[in-house]
N, C-alpha and C positions, 0 to 999 in steps of 0.2 A: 743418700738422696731420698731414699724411700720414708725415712725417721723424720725427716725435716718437714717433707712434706706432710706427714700424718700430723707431726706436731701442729705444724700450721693451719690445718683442715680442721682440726681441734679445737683453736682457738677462736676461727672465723665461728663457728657454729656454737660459740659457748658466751661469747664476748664481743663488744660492737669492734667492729674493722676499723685499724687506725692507720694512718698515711705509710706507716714502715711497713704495715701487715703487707699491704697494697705491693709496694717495693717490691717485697720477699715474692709476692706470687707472680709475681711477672718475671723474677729471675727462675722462679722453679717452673711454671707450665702450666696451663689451666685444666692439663689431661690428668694432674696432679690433683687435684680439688674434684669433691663431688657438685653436687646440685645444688645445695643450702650455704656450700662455703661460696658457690658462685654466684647465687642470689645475692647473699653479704656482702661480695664485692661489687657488684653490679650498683646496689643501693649506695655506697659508697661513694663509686663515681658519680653519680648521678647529683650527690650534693658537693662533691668535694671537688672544687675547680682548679685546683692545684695538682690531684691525682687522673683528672678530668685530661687535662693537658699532657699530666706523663704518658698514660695511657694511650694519645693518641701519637705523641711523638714515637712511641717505642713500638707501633703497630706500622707508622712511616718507616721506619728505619728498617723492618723486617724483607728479607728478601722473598720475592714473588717463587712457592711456594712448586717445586719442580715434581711431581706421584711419578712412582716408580711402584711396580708391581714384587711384593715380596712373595717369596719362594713359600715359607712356611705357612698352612693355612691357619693353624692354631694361632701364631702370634698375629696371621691375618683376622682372624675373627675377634683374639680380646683388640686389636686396635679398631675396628669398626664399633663394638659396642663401650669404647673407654669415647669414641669422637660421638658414638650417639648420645652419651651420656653428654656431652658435651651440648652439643646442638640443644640439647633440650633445656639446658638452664636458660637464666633469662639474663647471662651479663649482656652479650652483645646486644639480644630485642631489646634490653630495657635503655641502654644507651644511645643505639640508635635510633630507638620511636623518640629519647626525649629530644634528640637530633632535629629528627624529620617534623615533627609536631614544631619546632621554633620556625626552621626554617620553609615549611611545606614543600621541601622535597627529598625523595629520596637520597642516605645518606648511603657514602660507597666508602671504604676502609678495609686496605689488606688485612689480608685474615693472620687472625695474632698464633699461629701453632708452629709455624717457623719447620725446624726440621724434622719436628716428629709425627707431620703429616708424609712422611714418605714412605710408612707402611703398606698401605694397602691404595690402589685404585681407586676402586668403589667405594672406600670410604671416606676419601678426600674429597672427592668428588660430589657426596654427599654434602657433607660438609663447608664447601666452599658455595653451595648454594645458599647459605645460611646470610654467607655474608657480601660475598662479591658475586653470585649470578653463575649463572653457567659457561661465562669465559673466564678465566680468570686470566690477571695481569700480565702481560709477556706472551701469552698464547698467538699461536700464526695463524689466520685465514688466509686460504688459499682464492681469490673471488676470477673471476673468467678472464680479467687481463692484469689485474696487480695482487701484492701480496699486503698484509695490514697485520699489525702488531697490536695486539687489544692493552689499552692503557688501566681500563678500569671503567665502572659501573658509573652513567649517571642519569639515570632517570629509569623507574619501571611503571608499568600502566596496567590497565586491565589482560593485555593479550601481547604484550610488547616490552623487550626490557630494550634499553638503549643503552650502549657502550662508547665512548670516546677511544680512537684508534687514530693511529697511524700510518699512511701508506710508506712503503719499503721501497726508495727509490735508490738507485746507483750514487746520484748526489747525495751532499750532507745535509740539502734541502727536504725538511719535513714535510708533508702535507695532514693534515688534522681531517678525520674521518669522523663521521658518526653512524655506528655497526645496531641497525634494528634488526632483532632477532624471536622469534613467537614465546610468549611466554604459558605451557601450561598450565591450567587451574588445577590446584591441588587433590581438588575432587573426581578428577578423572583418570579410567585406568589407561596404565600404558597400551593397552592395543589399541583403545579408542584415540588415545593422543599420536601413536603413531599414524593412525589412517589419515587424522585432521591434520598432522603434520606432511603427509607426502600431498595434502589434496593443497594445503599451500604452496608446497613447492612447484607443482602444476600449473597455480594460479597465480605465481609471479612467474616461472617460465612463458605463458602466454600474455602475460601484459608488460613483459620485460620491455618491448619495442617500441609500446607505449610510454611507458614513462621514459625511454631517451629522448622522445620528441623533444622533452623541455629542455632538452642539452642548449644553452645556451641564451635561454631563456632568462630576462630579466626578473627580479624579485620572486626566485626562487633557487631553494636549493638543491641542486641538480642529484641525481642517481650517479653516483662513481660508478659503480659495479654490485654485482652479486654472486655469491659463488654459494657450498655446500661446506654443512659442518658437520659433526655427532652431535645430538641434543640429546644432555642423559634424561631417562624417563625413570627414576628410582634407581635399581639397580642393573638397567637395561640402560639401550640407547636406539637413539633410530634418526635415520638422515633427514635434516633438515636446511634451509634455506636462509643465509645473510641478504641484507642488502644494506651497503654502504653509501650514503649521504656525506656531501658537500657539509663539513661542519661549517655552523656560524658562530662565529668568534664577536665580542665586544655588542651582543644587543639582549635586550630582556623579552621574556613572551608578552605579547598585547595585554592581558591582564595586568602587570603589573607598572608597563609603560602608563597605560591609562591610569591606574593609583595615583603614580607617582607625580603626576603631570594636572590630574582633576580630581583627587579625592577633597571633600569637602568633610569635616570635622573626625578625619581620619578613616573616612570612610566614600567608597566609590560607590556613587548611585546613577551613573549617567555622564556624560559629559550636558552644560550646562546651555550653550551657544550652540545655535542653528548652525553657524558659520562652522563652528571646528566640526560638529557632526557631518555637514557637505562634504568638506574637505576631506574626513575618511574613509565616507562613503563610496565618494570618487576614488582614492588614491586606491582601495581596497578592491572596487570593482573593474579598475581597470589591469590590476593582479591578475585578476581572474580572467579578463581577457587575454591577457598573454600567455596563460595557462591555455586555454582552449581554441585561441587561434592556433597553435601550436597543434591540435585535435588530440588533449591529452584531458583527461579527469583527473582531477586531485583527488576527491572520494573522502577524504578528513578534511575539510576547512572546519575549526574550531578555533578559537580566544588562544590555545596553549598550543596551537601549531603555525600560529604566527607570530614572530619576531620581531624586534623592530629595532634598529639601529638610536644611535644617539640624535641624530638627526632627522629621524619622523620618517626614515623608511622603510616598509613592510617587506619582509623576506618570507615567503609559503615556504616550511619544513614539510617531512614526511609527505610526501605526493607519494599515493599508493599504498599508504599507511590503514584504508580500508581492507586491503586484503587481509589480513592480520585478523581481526575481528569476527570477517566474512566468513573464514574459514574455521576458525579455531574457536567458534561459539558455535551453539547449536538455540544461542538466544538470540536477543536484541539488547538486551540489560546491560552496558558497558556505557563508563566514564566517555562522557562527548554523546551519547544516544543524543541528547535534545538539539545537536547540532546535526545530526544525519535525519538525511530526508526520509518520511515514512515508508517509502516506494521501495527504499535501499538504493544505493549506489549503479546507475543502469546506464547513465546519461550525462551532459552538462548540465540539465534542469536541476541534479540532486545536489550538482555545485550552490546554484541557484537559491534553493533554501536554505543549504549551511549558511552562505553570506549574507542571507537575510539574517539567519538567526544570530548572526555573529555581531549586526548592525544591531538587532533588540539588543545584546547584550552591551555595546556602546550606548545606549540610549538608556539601560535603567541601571545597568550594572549587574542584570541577575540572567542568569543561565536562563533559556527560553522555556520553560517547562507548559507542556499543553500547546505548544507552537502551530503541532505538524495537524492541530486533530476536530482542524477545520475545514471545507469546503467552499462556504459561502466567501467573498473576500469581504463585504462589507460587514459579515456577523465578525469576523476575525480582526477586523479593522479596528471594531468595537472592544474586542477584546484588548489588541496593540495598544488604543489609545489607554482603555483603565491600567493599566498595567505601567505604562509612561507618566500617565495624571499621577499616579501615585506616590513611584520612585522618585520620579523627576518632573517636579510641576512646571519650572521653569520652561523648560526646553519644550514642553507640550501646549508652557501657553505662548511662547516664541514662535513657533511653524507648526501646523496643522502638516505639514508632508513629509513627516518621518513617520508614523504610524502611517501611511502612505505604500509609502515605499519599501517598509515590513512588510506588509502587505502581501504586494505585489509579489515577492517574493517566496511566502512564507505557503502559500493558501496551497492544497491540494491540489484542486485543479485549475486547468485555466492559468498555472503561473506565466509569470515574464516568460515570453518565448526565448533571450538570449540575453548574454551578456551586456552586449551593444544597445540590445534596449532599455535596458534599464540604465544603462548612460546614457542615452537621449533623455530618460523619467526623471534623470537627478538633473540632466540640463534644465528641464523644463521647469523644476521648482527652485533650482539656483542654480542661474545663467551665472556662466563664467561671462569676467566684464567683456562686453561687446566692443570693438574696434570706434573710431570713430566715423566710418564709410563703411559702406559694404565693399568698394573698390580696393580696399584693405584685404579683405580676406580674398578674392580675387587673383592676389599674387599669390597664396598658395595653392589657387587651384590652376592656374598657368602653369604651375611649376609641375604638378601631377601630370597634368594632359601632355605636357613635353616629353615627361619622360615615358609617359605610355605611348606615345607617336615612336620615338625614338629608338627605345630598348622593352618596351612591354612586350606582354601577349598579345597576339592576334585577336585572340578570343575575348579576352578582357579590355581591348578596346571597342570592342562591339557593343560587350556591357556598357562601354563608358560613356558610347555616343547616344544609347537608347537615353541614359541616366541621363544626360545631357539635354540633347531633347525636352526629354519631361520639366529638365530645369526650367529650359527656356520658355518652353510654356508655360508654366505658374509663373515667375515674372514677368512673362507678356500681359496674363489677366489683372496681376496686380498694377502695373502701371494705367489698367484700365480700370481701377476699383472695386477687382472683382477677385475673390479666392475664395473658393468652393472644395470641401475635402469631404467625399464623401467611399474614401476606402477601405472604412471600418475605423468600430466606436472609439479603439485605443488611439487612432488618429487624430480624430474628431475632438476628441476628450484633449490629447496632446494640445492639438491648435488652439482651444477656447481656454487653456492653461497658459500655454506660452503669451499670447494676447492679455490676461489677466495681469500676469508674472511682469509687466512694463507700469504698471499702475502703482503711482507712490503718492506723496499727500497732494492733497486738491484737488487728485484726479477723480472720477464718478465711475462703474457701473450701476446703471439703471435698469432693471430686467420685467417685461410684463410675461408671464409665467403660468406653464402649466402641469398640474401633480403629474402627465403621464409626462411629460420632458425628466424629473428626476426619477423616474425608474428606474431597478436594477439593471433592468435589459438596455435601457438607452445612455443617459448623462450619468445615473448612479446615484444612490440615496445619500449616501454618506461619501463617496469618491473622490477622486482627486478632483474635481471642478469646485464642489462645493470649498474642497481643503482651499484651493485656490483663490475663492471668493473670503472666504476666513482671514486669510494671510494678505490680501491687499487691502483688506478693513486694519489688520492689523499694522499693517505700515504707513496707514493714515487715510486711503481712500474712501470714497462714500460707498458704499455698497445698498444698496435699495432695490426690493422686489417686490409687486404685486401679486401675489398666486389666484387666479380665477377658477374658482372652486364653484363644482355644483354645490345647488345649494340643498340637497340631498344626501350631501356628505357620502359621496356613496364612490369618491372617485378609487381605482385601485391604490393599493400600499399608501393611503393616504397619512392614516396615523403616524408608521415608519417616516413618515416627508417631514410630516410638521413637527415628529420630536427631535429630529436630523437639524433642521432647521434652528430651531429655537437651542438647542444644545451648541450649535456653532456659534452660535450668539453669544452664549454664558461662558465657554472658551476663551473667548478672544479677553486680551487683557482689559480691566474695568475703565483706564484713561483710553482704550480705543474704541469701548463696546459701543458706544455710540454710533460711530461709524457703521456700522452693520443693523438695517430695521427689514426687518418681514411683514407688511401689510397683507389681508386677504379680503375679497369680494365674493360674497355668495351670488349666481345667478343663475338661470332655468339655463337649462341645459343649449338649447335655440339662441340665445343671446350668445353665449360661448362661443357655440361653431360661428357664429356670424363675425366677431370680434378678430378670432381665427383666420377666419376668411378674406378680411380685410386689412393684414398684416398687423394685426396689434397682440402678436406674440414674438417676441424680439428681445432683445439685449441692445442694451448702446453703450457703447464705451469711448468715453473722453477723457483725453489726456491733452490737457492745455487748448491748443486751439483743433486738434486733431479730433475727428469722430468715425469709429467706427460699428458698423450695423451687424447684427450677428440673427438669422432666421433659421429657426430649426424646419428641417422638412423632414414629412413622416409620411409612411407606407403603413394605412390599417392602424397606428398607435405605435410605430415602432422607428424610431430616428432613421435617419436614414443617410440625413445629408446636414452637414453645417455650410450655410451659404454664409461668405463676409462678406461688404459691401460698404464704400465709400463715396463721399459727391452728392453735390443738392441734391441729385430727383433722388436719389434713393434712402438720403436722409430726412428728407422734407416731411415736417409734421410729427416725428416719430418722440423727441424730447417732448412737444407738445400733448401728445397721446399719452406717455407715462407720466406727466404731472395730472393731465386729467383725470386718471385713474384712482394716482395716490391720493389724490384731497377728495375723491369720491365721498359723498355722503355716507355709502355703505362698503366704505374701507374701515378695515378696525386692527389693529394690530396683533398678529400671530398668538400673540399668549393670549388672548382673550380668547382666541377658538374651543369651543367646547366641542367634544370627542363624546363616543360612546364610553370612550375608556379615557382619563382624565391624560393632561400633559403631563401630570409629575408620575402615575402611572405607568407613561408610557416611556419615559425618560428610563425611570428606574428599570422596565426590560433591557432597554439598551444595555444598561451597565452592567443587570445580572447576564449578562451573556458573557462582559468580561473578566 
């Protein structure tokens, strides 16, 4: 045996490897061969798809490899350094990187040493890290109420290797597991990794009772169980922590569902339609609500930890899959960073960013990079949209309210308070279709109040009659012409969006206007109103504003207004731009407040034969109140007042305004922010 294989070892290193040499080494062992003969064959396979193939069939066929500790230490020590020498060639990395680089994913392949791994422990042991991971195939976990038979390796990440398993039931009925286990970096010693490894075990014993909440939970994959393993550390070990997952069978990760569904010339930059971007938006954020109604955090929302069936529906893997990282880094620097919130994982709010950042990456196609490392929401806004303009012009010049709704989500402070709101924020820039009565939706709220009369809480219909109440009052004032929302600006902002959000061709807003109404602090420079007024120019309505400017040029964030302006302009597409004109009037400051005074600062909005009146009320320069208002007296004169305006002698049109600092200028900051 010993002659054959020299012979052969001989020949690899002397002369190129031909398909029989190949043969020959697989019947003799690769503990047989040194480093250059395993090079030789490495490179062989690598072009030869004929030996390619034997290879792997002959590594299937191999049985799941059983260590048994031998007696002798001498013959224990040459087989650790005949399997080191092994590890260190480059057959298997070189075969399997050309694996994982085709497919980009980790490739998993019983390990080809068959019986003469059953020398030593620690050194199979080593070894099998090489190829299959630190479970290897047939091994038992024992987890706190079932038992799981590990199949084999299929996926490892920066902190996390993932194993497919099966639970050990009485019946002949399989159930398919997926076994996430902490993956040490190589660079770390084993006392520091054991400490990182018990300070996880800690931190999923304490959020173990959290993530059962989602037990039963739709579009997600539930927590089987978790139990405790050995995780070798070199030549040591030290106890660490499983946690078994609900496998998902028959779907691909969101990444490649979008490819395969919207890539355009072989390549994904976005999806292309306002419509499909809604549609995910919603289906994705109300995910997330059944995640957190549940009072559960996911902690990993990323592109590769969501699923998606054949039929378009989104399954959340790894919930709790933050621990991992949390603990077993002593950085921030890990695959999916750009999808964790900067704050880290505290809260739902940190759900909040990932989904935002998960929606940029349906919007342009590229990982969020620089997402988290804003404050302001409209510098960020700025940023969202050059980044969308770029990837995806379409979709940017389709709807103004997805760089929106990034946003909202995405910004440091001040994000989306909750899940639910920000599904009202996707209602409000696309309304699901509306019923044809409101006496329609009616019978679903008959149906609620029954069964809270009936079978509710106590408590929760106390809620329900207050909510109730309040109902009836906003519907009392509206059938008297009147709705007044004055309970803050996210509201405010909502109502003069959703009012917008009904305007389609032929309809008009009219707006006589002033610089301190689009401030940050009030309606917002760049905000979702303005997005709003963008997108019904965009679907064909008139959109027309007068801005009454001292004529001093001296009003706050003026410049920010008027490049804000004129930039939604040049957005909207060239067959709509028309629809959308910004006039301005310079006048002494006295003419102003008197104009002010006199209600000729307004909005009017007409759709068909319907008109409604919209007054901004202000405390000191700061909104305070959006009054509506419908019916002659309160309309009277007011179409007449903004025609007077707009043909004014000294109206002139927005781009002709000279600034201390020019429009293109002041454009181009916008942009360098993004």
């Amino acid at each position: 045996m010993t002659n054959a294989a020299d012979a052969t070892e001989s020949q690899l290193t002397q002369t190129p490897v031909t398909c029989g040499e190949v043969t020959r080494w697989l019947q003799i062992g690769p503990l047989c061969l040194n480093e250059a003969a395993l090079s030789a064959i490495a490179a062989h396979i690598e072009s030869c798809a004929a030996c390619d193939a034997t290879f792997d069939s002959v590594c299937l066929q191999l049985p799941s490899p059983h260590p048994q500790v031998h007696a002798n230490g001498a013959e224990s020590a040459r087989a650790e350094g005949d399997i080191r020498s092994f590890i260190a060639s480059e057959l298997l990395a070189a075969v399997d990187a050309r694996r994982a680089a085709r497919a980009n994913v980790a490739v998993l392949r019983p390990h080809p040493l068959g019986d003469v791994l059953q020398r030593d422990t620690a050194a199979i042991n080593t070894a099998l890290d090489a190829s299959t991971g630190h479970l290897a195939p047939g091994r038992i976990l024992v987890g706190a109420n079932h038992r799981f038979v590990v199949k084999g390796r299929i996926g490892i990440g920066d902190f996390t290797e993932t194993y497919l398993a099966e639970r050990v039931q009485r019946s002949k009925q399989r159930q398919a597991v997926a076994i996430k286990i902490p993956r040490v970096p190589h660079d770390v010693s084993a006392d520091v990794a054991e400490k990182r490894l018990h300070r996880l075990s800690a931190a999923i014993r304490l959020h173990t009772h959290d993530l059962a909440h989602v037990t039963g939970v739709p579009s997600v994959a539930q927590m089987v169980d978790c139990g405790k393993y050995e995780h070798r550390l070199g030549m040591q070990s030290a106890e660490s922590t499983f946690i078994a997952y609900q496998y998902v069978e028959e779907a691909s990760d969101l990444p490649r569902f979008l490819a395969d569904r919207y890539s355009s010339a072989g390549r994904f930059t976005g999806v292309r339609s306002v419509s499909v971007f809604a549609a995910w938006a919603k289906t994705l954020a109300r995910g997330v609500a059944n995640i957190h109604n549940a009072r559960a955090i996911h902690g990993a929302i990323c592109p590769a930890n969501i699923l998606v069936r054949a039929d378009g529906t989104p399954i959340f893997i790894d919930i709790g899959e933050w621990l991992f990282p949390e603990m077993m880094n002593g950085t921030k620097e890990f695959s999916g960073y750009f999808y964790r919130a900067p704050e880290g994982v505290y809260n739902t709010s940190s759900d909040l960013f990932s989904l935002g950042a998960v929606l940029y990456y349906c919007a342009t196609g590229k990982d969020p990079i620089g997402l988290g490392d804003y404050d302001d929401i409209e510098t960020l806004k700025t940023h969202v949209e050059a980044k969308i303009r770029k990837a995806n012009p379409q979709l940017h010049r389709e709807d103004a309210g997805v760089s929106d709704i990034i946003a909202m989500c995405a910004r440091r402070r001040g994000r989306v308070s909750s899940v639910n709101q920000l599904l009202e924020e996707l209602e409000t820039f696309w309304p699901t279709a509306q019923p044809a009565s409101l006496t329609s939706d009616l019978k679903d709220l008959t149906y609620f109040t029954r069964y809270l009369d009936r079978r509710g809480s106590p408590l929760y219909r106390s809620v329900a009659n207050q909510r109730l109440r309040q109902l009836r009052s906003v519907l009392a004032d509206m059938t008297k012409g009147n709705l007044d929302i004055s309970s803050g600006r996210n509201d405010m902002r909502r109502a003069a969006c959703t009012l917008l959000g009904s305007l389609g061709p032929g309809d008009q807003f009219l707006t006589v206007s002033l610089p301190a109404f689009w401030e940050a602090r009030n309606i917002g420079t760049k905000g979702r109103f303005l997005s709003a007024c963008r997108n019904a120019a965009a679907r064909g309505a008139t959109v027309q504003r007068v801005l009454l400017l001292d004529e001093r040029l001296c009003d706050r964030s003026l410049q920010a207004i008027v490049a804000a302006q004129l930039k939604a302009g040049e957005d909207i597409d060239p067959a709509c731009r028309s629809h959308f004109a910004v006039r301005y009037i310079l006048m002494v400051d006295e003419e102003r407040r008197q104009r002010v005074f006199a209600g000729q600062h307004f909005g009017l909005l007409v759709k068909g034969n319907d008109q409604i009146a919209m007054f901004p009320v202000y405390d000191d320069d700061v909104l305070v109140a959006l009054q509506f208002r419908s019916g002659p007296r309160q309309l009277d004169g007011l179409r007449e007042t903004f025609e007077s305006l707009w043909c004014d002698a000294r109206a002139r049109p927005l781009v002709d305004l000279t600034l201390d600092t020019s429009r293109d200028f002041a454009v181009s900051i916008l942009e360098d922010v993004g």
